[in-house]
N, C-alpha and C positions, 0 to 999 in steps of 0.2 A: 499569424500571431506575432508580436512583437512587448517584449517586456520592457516595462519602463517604470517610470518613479514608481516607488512603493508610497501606495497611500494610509494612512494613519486613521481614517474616519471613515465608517461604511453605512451609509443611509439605508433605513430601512423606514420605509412607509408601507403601512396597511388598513384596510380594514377587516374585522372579523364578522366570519358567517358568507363569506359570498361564494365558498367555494365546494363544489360536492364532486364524489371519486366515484369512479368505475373501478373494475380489475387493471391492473395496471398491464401494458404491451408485455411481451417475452417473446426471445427470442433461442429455441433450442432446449426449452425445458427451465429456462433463468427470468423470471421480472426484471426489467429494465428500472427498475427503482420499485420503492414501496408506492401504492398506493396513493400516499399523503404526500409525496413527495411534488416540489415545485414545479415538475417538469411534468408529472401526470394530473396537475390542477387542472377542473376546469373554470376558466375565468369570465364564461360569458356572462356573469352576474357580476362583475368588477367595478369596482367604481373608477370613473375616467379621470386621467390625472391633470390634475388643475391648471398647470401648462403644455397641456399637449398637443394645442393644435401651434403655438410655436415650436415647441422642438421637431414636429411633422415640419414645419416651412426650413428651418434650418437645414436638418436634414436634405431635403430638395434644393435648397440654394446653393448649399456644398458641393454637390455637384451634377450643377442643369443636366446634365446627358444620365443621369441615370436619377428616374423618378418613377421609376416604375418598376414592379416587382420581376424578379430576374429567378428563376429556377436554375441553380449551380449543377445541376447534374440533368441528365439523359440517355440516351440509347448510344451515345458515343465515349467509349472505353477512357479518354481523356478529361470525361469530369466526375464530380461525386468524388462520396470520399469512402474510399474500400474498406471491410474488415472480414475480419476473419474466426471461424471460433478453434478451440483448441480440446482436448481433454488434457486430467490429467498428468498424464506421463508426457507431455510436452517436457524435452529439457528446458529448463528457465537458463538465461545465459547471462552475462554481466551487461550493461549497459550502462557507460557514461556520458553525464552531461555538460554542456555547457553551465546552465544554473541550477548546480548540485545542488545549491544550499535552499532549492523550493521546488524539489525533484525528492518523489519516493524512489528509493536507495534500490529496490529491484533484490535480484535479480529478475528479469522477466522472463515467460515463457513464449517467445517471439521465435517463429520458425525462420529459417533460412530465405526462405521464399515467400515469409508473406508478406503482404499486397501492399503498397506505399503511392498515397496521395498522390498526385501530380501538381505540378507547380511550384512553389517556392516551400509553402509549409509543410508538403513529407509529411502526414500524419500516418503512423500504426496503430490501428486499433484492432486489442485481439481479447476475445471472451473466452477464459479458461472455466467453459460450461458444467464441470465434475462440479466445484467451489462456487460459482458464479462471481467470478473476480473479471474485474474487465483492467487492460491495462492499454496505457492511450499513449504518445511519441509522438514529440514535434520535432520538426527538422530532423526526419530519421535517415540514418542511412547505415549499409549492412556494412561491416569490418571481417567478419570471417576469421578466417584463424581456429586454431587446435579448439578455442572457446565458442566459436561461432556469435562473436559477441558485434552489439551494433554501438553505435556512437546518437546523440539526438542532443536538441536545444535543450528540452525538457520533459519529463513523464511524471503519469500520477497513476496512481491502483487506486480502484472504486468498486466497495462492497457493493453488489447491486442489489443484497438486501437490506442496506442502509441507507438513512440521508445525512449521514457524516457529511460535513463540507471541508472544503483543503483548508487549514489555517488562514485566520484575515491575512491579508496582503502577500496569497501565495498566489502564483500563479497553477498551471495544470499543464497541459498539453492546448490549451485555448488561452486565449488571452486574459479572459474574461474567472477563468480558474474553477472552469466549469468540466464537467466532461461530455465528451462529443457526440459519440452514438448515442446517447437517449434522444438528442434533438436532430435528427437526420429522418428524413423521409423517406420511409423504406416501401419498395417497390409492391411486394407484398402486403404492407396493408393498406396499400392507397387499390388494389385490386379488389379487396376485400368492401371494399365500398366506406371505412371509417379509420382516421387515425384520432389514435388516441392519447396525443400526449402533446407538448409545442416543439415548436421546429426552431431551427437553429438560425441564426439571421447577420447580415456584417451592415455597416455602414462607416463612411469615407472617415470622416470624425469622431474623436471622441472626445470628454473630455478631463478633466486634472486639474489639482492634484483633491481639492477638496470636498467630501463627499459623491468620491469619483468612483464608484461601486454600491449598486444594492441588491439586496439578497435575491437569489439566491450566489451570485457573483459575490468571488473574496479576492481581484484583483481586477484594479485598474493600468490601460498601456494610451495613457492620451494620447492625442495626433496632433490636441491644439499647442500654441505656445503660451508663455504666463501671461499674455493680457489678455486671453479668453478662459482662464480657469473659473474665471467669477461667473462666465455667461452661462447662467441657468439653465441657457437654451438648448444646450449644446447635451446631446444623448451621454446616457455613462453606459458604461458596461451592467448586466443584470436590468436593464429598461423589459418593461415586456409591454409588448403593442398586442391590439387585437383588429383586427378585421373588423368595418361596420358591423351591423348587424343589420342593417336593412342595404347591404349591397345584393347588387341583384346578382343570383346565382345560375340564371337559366344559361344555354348555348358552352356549358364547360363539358367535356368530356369525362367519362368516368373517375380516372389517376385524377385530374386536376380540380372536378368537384372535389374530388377527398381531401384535397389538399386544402381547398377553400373552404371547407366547413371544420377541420381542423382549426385553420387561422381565427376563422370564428368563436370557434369555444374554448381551445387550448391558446392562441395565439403564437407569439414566436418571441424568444427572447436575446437580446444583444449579446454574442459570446465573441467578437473578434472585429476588430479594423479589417478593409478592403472597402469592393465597391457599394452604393449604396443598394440597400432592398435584394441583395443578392441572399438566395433561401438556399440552405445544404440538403443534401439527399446520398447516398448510399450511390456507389460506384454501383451499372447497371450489372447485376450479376447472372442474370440468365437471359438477358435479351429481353428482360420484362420491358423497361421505360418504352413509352409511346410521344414521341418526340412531335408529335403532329396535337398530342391530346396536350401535352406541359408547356407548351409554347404560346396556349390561350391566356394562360397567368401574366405572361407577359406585359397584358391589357390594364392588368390592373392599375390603378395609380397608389402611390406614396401616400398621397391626401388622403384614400378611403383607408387610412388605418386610424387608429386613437391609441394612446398612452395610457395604459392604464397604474392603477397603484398597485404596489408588490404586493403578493402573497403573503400572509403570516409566516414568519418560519416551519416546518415539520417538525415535528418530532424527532428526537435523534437518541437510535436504541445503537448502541457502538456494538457490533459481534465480538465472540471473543478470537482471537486467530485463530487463522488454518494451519494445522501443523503440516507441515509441505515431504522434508525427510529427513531422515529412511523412512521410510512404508513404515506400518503398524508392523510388530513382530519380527520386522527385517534380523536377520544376522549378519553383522559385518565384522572382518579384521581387524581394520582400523581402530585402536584404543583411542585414537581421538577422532571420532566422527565428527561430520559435520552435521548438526541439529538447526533446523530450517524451517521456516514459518512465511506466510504471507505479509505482506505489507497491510497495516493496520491506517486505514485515513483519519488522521488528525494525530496520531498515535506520537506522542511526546519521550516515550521509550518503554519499554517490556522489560516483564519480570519474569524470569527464566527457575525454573526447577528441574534437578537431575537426581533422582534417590533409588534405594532396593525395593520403596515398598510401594505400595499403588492402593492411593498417590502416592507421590514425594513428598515429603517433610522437613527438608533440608530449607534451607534461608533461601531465598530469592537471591537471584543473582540479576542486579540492574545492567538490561542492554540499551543501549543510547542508539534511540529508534532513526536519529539522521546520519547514521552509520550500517545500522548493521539489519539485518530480521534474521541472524542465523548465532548458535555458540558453536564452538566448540572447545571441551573441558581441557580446564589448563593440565589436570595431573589425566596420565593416562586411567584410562578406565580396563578393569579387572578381565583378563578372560576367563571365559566361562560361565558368565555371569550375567545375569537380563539388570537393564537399568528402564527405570519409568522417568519421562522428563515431560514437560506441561509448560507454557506461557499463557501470560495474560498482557495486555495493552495498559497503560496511562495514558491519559487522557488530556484534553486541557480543563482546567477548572477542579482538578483534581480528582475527575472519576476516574474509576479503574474495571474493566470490563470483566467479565467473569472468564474461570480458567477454562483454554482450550480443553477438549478431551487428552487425555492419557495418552503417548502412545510409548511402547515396550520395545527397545533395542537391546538383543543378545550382543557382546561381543564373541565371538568365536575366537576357538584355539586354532591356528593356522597350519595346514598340513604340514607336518614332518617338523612341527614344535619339538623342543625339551619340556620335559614335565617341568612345573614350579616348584621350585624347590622353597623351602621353610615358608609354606602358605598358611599364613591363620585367620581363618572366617569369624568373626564374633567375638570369638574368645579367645584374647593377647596368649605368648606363649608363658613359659617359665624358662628363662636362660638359664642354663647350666656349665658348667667348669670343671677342671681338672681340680681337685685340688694339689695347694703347693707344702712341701714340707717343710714344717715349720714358720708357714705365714699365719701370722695372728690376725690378720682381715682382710678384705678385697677391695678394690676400688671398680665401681662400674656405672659405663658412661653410657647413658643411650641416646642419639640425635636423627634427626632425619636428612643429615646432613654427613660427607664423610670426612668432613672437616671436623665434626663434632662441635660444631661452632653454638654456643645457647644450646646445652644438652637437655634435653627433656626428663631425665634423670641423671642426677652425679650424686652418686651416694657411695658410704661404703657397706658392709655386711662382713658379719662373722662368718657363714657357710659358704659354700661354694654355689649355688643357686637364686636367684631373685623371680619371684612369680610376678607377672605383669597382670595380677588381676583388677585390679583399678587405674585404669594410667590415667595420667593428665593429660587430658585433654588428645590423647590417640587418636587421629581420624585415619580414614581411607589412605595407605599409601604405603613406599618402602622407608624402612627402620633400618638403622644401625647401632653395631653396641664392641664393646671391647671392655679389654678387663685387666686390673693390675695387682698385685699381691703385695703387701708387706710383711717385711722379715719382723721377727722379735724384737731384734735392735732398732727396727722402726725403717728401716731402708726400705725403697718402691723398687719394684722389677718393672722390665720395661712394660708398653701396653702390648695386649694380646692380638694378633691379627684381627682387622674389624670383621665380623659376622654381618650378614644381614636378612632380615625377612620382610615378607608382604605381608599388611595386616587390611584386612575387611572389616571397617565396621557397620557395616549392613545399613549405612543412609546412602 
């Protein structure tokens, strides 16, 4: 995968009615997308694209030695591209990028040991099966350390029960800003006798910058220079080709028929520069590939494909996030936890809720989604006490996704605590004083501050008492107050040592 000019315009041709669905693949209890989605189309009813028997001859002139279909993976450990699934209690660990700013923010849940592409691009692809998140790494490599954290070009998290796409002109962990595993040839259902989705595809060129991506592709990395941006001919990223329909299918092998009648009805779509007609497939993981049955694809030629027109868009239902942690009901020390959510795709920034009641009711607090998927509250939070906190996603276009579920964090009182002293739940207290002999009134200050800086009340009183049973504007937190007396002749005594308490107001 290689990033380059960011393009401004994303072509999108279609026609409707050509495409009809199956259940869509899964893998481990998860769909690999919905249904509708562009990757589980079938396209053998597509109508064939108006230049596409030249962009087939380009294609093949770009580079003579390779014109004919190339299977990228096999029975040997050094091809395919590996993944891995996860639950889970996967630690998520931090991971930075090279192009943060078209990179979901992470943390990811990537093991120490798992399985990393060979060759130049490094790909991680790991499915956090509990959620059905998949999270995908280019150019990855592990860093280790107290955080077990890794380094990579770029990553994206992908609802795999959504068809969310990455923002126009983002890239993904593909060039093309596509994700990987849904379009890899998995050993297992080419055994099965049927795959059911389109497979993933490179060729030498591409092109830029204009109308240099179409859907389902939101990023173009051309190869050509600016005197071939205009040439029509020239494949973009999101192209999808189909297999004849009248190539003849006899003398293939089990894995490789599947593979051919796949091309046939799902076809395979442009997701990265490299060699031409080179097809991805899933690192061999149990000794499945049959390297003698995949080697017949070989035969194929470039010529027997056709271009066809893109797919309509899907449908695109946004979930709402996964609350990641503490667990449901956890109790922790920490009065400022950290409060954690999934990465939401396309997700413009989150709205965060932390209150007593369930739900929360307090004001949204806006988290800036190319920064963060986690809070933690700026004042500490009460012990002893369950807090309920919720998020929901922004969108682009200004949708906003419905609120995750609820979940309940106790903070605990820590062994071998002091009890809390001057704690008031709900109901503010009433300060009270010595009285002074012979002072005609008091003067009393209350701030949240012990500078008393912008006092929340500066007032005076005749008694020696002030009830705090309506404050202005009292929220959650600690209070301070002091207090001055004048004499009859009108003279102030000094102020009183400041007092202070904790008040709850139950949001």
């Amino acid at each position: 995968m290689r990033r380059a000019i960011i393009l401004l315009v994303m072509l999108t041709l279609f026609m409707p009615s050509f495409i009809t669905r199956a259940a869509p693949p899964t893998i481990e209890g998860c769909q690999i997308l919905p249904a509708d989605n562009p990757w589980n189309a079938d396209i053998s009813g597509a109508a064939v694209h108006p230049n596409s028997a030249n962009i087939i001859n380009y294609i093949n002139s770009s580079q003579p030695s390779r014109t004919k279909i190339h299977p990228d993976f096999g029975d040997n450990q050094e091809y395919g591209i590996p993944w891995t699934t996860v639950d889970s209690t996967q630690p998520k660990v931090p991971v930075t990028f090279d192009y943060w700013d078209e990179s979901d923010p992470g943390p990811y849940p990537i093991p120490p040991n798992a399985p990393v592409e060979g060759g130049g691009d490094r790909h991680v692809l790991v499915i956090e099966r509990d959620n059905c998140i998949l999270y995908e790494t280019y150019a990855s490599v592990y860093v280790g350390g107290a955080n077990q954290a890794w380094e990579a070009g770029s990553g994206a998290i992908w609802n795999l029960n959504s068809n969310a796409l990455r923002p126009d002109t983002w890239t993904s962990a593909d060039a093309a800003g596509l994700p990987i595993l849904p379009g890899l040839a998995r050993c297992d259902e080419a055994m099965s006798g049927e795959i059911t989705h389109a497979l993933r595809f490179t060729v030498r060129r591409t092109r830029g910058p204009l109308n240099a991506h179409v859907y389902p592709a939101t990023h173009s990395a051309p190869t050509t220079d600016d005197s071939e941006w205009g040439n029509l001919n020239i494949p973009v990223m999101g192209m999808r080709f189909r297999l004849k329909p009248d190539y003849d299918t006899s003398g293939f092998g089990p894995q490789a028929l599947a593979i051919v009648q796949a091309l046939k009805t799902y076809g395979m779509i442009l997701a990265d520069n490299g060699s031409n007609w080179y097809i991805s497939g899933e690192r061999d993981r149990n000794e499945c590939w049959n390297d003698d049955d995949l080697n017949i694809l070989k035969n194929i030629p470039g010529d027997e494909f056709e271009v066809i027109v893109s797919p309509p868009p899907a449908t695109v239902v946004v979930p709402a996030p996964t609350l990641y942690q503490p667990a449901d009901d956890a109790a922790v020390t920490n009065t400022k936890p950290i409060l954690s959510w999934n990465t939401v795709t396309s997700a413009t920034s989150y709205e965060f809720q932390i209150g007593r009641t369930d739900p929360p009711t307090t004001p949204a607090i806006v988290v800036d989604s190319t920064e963060y998927t986690q809070y933690i509250p700026e004042d500490p939070l009460l012990a002893g006490f369950t807090y309920f906190w919720r998020v929901r996603a922004n969108t682009p276009g200004g949708v906003t996704t419905d609120w995750s579920n609820v979940r309940a964090v106790t903070i605990a009182q820590q062994a071998g605590a002091m009890p809390i002293r001057n704690f008031y739940s709900i109901t503010p207290p009433t300060l009270t004083w010595n009285r002074v002999t012979g002072a005609s009134q008091y003067h009393i200050q209350l701030a949240d501050n012990t500078g008393f800086n912008s006092p929340i009340i500066d007032t005076n009183v005749s008694n020696s008492q002030l009830s705090i049973n309506a404050p202005p504007g009292l929220t959650t937190g600690t209070y301070y107050w002091r207090v001055q007396a004048q004499s009859s002749t009108g003279v102030w005594s000094l102020w009183s040592p400041a007092e202070s308490f904790i008040f709850d107001s139950g949001s």
